[in-house]
SETOR-610029 format. One record per residue: residue in one letter; x, y, z of N, C-alpha, C, O in turn. Coordinates in steps of 0.1 Angstrom, whole numbers, plus 5000, padded with zeros to 4 digits. Layout:
BEGIN
(dovo 'A', (X, Y, Z), (X, Y, Z), (X, Y, Z), (X, Y, Z))
...
# end
This chain:
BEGIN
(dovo 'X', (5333, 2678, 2947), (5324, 2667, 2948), (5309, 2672, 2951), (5307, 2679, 2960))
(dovo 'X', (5299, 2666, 2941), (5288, 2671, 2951), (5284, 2667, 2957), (5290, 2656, 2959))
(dovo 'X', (5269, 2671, 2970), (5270, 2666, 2981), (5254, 2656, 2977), (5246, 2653, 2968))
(dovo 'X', (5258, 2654, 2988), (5241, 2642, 2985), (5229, 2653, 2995), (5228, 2661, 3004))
(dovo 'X', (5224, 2646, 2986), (5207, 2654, 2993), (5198, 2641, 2998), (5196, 2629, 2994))
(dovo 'X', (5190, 2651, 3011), (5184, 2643, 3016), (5168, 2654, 3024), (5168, 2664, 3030))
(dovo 'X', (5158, 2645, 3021), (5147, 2654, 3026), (5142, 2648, 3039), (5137, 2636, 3039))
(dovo 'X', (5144, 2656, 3051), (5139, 2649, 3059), (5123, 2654, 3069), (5120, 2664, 3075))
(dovo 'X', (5117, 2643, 3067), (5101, 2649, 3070), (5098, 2650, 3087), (5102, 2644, 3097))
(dovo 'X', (5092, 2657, 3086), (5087, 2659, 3105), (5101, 2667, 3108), (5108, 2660, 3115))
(dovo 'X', (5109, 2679, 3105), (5119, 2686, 3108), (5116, 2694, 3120), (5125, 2699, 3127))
(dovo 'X', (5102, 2696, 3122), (5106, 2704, 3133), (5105, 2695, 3146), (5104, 2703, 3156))
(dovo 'X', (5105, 2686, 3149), (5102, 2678, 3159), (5118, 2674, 3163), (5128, 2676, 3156))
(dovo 'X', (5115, 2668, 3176), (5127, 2665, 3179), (5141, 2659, 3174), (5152, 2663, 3172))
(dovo 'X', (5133, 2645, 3172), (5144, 2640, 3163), (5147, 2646, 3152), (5159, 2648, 3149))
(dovo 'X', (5135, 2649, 3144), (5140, 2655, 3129), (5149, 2664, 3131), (5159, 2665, 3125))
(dovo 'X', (5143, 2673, 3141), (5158, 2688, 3138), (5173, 2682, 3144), (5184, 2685, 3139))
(dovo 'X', (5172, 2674, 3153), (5190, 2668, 3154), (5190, 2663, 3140), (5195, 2669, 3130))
(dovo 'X', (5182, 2651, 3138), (5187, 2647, 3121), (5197, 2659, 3110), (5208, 2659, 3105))
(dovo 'X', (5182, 2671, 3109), (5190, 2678, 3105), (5202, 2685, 3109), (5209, 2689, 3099))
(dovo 'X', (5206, 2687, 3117), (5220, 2691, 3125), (5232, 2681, 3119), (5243, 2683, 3113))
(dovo 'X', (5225, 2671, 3122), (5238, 2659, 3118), (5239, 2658, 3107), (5252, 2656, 3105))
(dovo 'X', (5232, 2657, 3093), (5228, 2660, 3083), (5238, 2668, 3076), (5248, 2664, 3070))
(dovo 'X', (5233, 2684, 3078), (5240, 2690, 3080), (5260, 2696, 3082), (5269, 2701, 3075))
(dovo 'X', (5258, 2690, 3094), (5268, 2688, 3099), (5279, 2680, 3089), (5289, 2686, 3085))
(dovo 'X', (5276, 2669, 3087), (5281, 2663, 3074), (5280, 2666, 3058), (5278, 2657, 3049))
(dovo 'X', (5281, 2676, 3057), (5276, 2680, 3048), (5266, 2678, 3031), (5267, 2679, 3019))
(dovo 'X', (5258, 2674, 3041), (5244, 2668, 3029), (5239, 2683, 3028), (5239, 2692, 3037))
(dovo 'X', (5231, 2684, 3014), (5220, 2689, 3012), (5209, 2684, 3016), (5202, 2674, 3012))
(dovo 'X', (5204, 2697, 3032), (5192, 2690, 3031), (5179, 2692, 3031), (5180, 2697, 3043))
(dovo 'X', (5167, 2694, 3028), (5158, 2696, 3025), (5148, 2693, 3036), (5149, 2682, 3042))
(dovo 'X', (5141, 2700, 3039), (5129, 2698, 3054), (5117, 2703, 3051), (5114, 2715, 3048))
(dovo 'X', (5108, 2693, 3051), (5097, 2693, 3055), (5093, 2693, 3072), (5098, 2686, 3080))
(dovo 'X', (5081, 2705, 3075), (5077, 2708, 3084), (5058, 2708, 3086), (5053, 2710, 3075))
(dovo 'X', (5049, 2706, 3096), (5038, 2705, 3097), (5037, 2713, 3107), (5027, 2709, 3113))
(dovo 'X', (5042, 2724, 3115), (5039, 2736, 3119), (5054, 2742, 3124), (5064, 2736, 3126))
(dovo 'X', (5049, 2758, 3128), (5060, 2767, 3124), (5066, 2757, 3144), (5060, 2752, 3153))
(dovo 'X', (5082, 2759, 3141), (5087, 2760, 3151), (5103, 2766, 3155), (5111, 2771, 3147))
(dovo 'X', (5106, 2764, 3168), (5118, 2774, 3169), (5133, 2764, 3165), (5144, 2767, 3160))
(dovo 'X', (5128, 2752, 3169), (5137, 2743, 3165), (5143, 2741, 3155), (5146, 2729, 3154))
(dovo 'X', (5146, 2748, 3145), (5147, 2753, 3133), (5153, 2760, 3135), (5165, 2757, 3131))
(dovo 'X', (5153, 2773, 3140), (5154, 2787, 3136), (5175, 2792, 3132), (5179, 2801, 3125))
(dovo 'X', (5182, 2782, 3141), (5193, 2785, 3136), (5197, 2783, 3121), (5207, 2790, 3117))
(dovo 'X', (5189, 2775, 3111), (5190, 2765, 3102), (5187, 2772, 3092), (5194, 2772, 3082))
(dovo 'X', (5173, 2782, 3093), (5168, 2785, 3082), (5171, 2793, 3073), (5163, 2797, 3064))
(dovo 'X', (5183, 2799, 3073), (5191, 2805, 3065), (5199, 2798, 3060), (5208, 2805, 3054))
(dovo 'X', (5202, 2780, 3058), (5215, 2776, 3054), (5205, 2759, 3049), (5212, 2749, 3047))
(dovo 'X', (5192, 2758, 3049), (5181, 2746, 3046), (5169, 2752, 3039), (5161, 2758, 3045))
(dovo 'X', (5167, 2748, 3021), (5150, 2750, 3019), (5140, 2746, 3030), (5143, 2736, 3036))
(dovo 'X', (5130, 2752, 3033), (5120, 2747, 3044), (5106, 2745, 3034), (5102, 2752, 3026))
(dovo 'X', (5101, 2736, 3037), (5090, 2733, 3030), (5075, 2731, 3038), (5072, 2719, 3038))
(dovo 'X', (5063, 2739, 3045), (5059, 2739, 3049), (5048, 2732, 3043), (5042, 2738, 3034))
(dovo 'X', (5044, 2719, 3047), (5031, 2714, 3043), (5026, 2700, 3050), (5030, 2695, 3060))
(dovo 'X', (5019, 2697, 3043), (5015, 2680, 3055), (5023, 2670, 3045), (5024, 2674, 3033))
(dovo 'X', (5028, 2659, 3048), (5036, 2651, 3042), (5024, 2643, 3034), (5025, 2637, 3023))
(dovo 'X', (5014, 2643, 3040), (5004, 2631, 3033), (5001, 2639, 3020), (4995, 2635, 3010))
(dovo 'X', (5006, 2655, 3022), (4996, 2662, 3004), (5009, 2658, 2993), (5021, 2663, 2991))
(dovo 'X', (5002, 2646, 2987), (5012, 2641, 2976), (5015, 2651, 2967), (5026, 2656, 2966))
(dovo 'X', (5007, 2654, 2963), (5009, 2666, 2952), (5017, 2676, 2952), (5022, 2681, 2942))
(dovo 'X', (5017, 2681, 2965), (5028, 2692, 2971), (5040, 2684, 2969), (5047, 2686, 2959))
(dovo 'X', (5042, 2676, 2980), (5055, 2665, 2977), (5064, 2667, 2962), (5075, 2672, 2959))
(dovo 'X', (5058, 2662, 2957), (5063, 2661, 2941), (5064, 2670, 2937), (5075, 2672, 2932))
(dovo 'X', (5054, 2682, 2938), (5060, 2690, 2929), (5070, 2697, 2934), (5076, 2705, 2927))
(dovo 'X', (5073, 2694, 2947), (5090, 2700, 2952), (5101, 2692, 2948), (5111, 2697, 2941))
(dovo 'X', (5099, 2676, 2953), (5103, 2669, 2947), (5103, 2658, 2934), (5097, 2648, 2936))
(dovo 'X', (5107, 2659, 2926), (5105, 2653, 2916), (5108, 2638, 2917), (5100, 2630, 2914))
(dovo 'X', (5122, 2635, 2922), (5132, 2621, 2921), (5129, 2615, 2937), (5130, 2624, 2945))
(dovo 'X', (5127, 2608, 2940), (5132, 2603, 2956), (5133, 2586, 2948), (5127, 2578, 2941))
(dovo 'X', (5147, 2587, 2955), (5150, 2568, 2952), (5151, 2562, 2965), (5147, 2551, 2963))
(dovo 'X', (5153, 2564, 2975), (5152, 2561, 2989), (5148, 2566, 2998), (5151, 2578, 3000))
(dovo 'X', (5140, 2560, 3006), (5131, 2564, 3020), (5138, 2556, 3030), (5146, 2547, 3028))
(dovo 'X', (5134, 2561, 3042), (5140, 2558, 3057), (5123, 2549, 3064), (5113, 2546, 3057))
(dovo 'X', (5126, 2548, 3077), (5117, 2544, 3087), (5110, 2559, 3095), (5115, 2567, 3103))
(dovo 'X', (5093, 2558, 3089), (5091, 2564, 3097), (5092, 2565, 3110), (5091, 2553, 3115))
(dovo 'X', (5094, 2575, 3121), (5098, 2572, 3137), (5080, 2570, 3142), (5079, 2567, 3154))
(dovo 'X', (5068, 2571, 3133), (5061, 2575, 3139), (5045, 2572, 3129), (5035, 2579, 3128))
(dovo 'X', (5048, 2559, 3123), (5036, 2559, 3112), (5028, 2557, 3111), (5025, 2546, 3116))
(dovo 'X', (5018, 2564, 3105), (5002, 2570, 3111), (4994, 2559, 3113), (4998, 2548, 3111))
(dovo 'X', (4981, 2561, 3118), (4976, 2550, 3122), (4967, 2544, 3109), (4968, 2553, 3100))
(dovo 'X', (4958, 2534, 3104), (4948, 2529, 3098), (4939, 2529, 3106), (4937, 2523, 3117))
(dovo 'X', (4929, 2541, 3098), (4917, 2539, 3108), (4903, 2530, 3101), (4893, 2528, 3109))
# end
């Protein structure tokens, strides 16, 4: 069967890295975006692509990802200034 994939953004932060664990754990493919280096990660990164960039650079986005058909709730969405 294959597995489902899932990218999840802000990975190195707290919630994000359990996500990923649980993720993980259930066997998704999953894909992480990160916005600086951290340790919270570090068991993972031999067995997760890591994607190092700011989530707002669209251009990066895409060109890693091509397809996204569903998004989640950000825990944390930026402000309007």
């Amino acid at each position: 069967m294959k597995s489902k994939k899932c990218i999840v953004t802000g990975a190195e932060g707290f919630l994000g890295s359990h996500m990923v664990d649980f993720l993980v754990g259930k066997g998704f493919a999953v894909y992480a975006t990160v916005y600086k280096d951290t340790d919270n990660l570090d068991h993972l990164k031999d067995k997760i692509p890591i994607l190092w960039c700011d989530i707002r650079d669209r251009e990066r986005i895409e060109s890693k990802f091509s397809r996204l058909s569903r998004t989640a709730c950000s825990t944390m969405p930026p402000r309007v200034w």
